[in-house]
N, C-alpha and C positions, 0 to 999 in steps of 0.2 A: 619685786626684785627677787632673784634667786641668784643662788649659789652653786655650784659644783664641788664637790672636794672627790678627788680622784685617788686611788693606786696603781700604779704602772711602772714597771721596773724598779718596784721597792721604794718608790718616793710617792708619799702624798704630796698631791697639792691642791691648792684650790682657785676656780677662775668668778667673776661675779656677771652674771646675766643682763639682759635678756637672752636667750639663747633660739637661735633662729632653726636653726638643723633640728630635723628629726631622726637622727638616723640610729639610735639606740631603743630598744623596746624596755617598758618594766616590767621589772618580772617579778620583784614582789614590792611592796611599800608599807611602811607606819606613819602613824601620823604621833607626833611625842608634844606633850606641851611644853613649852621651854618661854622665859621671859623675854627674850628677843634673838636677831637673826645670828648675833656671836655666837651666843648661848646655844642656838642650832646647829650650827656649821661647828662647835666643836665639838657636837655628840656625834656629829656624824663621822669627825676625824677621828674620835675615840673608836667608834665601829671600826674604821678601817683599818686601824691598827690593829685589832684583836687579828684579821688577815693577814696583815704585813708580819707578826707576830709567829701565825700559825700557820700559815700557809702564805710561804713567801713568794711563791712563783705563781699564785694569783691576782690580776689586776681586773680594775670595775671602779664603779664609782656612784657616789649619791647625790640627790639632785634635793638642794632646801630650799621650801617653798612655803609663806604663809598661803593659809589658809582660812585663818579664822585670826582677827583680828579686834581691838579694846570695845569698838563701835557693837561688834556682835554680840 
């Protein structure tokens, strides 16, 4: 499963996956260990806010994804 959490027009928000469309490119990524997918999806809303904060007239968005999971 993955997540979205977006900024656009000063509002986060976030939609839950699978996601079919490709039509966005990455341009950079991290990988963070976090204890589960809340836990992901709200560092990433933290991220976006440091934007929505600092530069309010930029929108973009982060895409959460396990990776590496208990098994590995």
């Amino acid at each position: 499963m993955s997540t979205r959490v977006r900024l656009a027009g000063g509002v986060i928000t976030s939609s839950s996956g699978p996601f079919t469309d490709q039509r966005e490119v990455a341009i950079a990524y991290a990988i963070v260990s976090v204890g589960s997918q809340d836990d992901a999806v709200k560092r990433a809303t933290e991220f976006l806010e440091l934007f929505q904060q600092h530069l309010p007239a930029w929108e973009g968005g982060s895409e959460v994804r396990q990776i590496f999971g208990p098994a590995d």
